[in-house]
C-alpha positions, 0 to 999 in steps of 0.5 A: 682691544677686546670688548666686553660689556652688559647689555648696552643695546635697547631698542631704539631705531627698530623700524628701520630694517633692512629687508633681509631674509630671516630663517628660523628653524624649529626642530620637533620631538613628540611635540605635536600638543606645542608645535601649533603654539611656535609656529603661530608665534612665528607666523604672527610676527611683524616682521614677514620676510622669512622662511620655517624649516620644520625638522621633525626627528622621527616624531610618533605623536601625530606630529605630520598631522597637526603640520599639514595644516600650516604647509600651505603658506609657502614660508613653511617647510617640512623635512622628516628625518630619523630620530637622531636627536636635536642637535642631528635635526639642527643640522639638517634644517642649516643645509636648507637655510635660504635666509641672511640669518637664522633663528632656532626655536624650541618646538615648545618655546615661543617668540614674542611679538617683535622678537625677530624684526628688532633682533634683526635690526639690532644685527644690521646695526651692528654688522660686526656681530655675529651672534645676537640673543635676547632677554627670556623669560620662562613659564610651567606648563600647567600652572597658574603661577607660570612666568619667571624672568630669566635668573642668568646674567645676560652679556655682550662683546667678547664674551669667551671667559664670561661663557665658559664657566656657564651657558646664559644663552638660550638657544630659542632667543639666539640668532646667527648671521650667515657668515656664521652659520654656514660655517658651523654644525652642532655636536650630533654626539650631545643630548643637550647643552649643544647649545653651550657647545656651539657658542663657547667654539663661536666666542672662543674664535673671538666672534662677537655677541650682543644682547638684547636687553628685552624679554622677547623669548618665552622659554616653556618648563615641563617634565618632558624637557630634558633639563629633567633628566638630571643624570643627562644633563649632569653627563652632558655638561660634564663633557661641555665642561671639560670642552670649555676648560680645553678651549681656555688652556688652548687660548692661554697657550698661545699667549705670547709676545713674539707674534701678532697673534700672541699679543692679541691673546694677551690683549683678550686675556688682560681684558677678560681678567680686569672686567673680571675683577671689576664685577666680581665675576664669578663670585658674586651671587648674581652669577651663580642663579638657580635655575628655572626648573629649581625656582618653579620646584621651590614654587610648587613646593 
């Protein structure tokens, strides 16, 4: 039967882990004032057996500069390519990933500590998930007032009817094991919600994903994000969309009880519905938050 369920996993048991190599990618645009607060927050981690791969797309503010300074720790690695966007520099940084799982980073977010050594342990206990994320929190730049809790309603399981109506899953807190990862690319044509893109393909095919239930992201808002842009983020996510409401008629269509694939998409389905109705998804308020940049607005004003 398919799983669907909130937040069951705390952290208990999380020293002992496993030494598996963990990488985290962090892709950069004009970052150069942030890109020194990711890798620290990376490299301050208690957790040591990993790699960074640094893609920097084509960045023209003296980014390779403030880089030098961390290239001899022998962990980082530095790729340079044209400025094709972050679903392009992702791309390029999986092709050198050398580790069992892989982090992302948004050059201007930042991991909190323990961030990898528990997620990690959350995965190896769990080997039947593919994907894990964590809790986030997010702040303004700039601000005094500057910390929010996540407002997005976070899930575990099957979560594919859940995810395809929104994304709750911020990329910088997500990570992938490499059974995963070697066998997925992001949408180079997105200017932003790939993320969403990539995880509703993944939970679509049925692969499983676990929240952890603690804040161990830290997700930075500022006017250069492109969640500013109203009109790319209306646009992209207009097209994400209509991917989502696709992939949902495609499953459907394959309901059936004549084939063992068919009574599996039923089973999923009646699943999905009963949880559904239970939580009064997605009618209930809870799943239909503001986001940060619309509650720091509110704040501001």
């Amino acid at each position: 039967m398919s799983e669907v369920f909130r937040n069951p996993i705390s952290t208990p048991g999380v020293d002992g882990v496993a030494m598996s190599k963990v990488s985290v990618i962090i892709p950069v645009y004009n970052a150069s004032g942030y890109i020194s607060r990711a890798l620290d927050s990376v490299l301050n981690q208690d957790y040591h057996d990993l790699e960074i791969i640094i893609v920097n797309d084509g960045s023209t503010d003296g980014l390779e500069d403030v880089v030098q300074r961390y290239l001899n720790d022998k962990r980082v690695k530095y790729f340079v390519t044209e400025n094709k966007g972050v679903s392009h520099a992702i791309n390029v940084g999986l092709k050198e990933v050398s580790g069992d799982y892989v982090c992302f980073l948004h050059a201007d977010d930042k991991f909190l500590p323990g961030k990898i050594r528990k997620q990690l342990s959350l995965m190896e206990r769990f080997p039947g998930c593919g994907v894990s994320y964590t809790d986030e929190s997010y702040f303004l730049e700039g601000s005094s007032r500057s910390h929010i809790e996540s407002p997005y309603f976070h899930f575990s399981g099957d979560i594919f009817y859940l995810l395809k109506r929104n994304n709750f899953i911020h990329m910088s807190t997500a990570m992938l094991g490499r059974e995963i990862f070697e066998k997925v690319a992001l949408d180079e044509g997105l200017a932003c919600h790939e993320d969403w893109d990539l995880f509703l393909k993944l939970s679509a095919k049925g692969v499983k994903f676990l929240c952890l239930d603690e804040i161990l992201s830290d997700i930075s808002v500022h006017s250069r994000n492109l969640s500013f842009d109203t009109k790319v983020m209306d646009a992209t996510r207009t097209v994400v969309g209509k991917r989502a409401r696709d992939l949902w008629y495609d499953f459907k269509k394959n309901i059936n009880l004549y084939s063992a694939k068919g009574i599996s998409n039923l089973k999923r389905y009646l699943t999905f519905k009963i949880y559904a109705m239970i939580i009064n998804f997605p009618r209930h308020k809870k799943f239909n938050p503001k986001s940060p940049r619309e509650m720091f607005s509110e704040r501001i004003c």
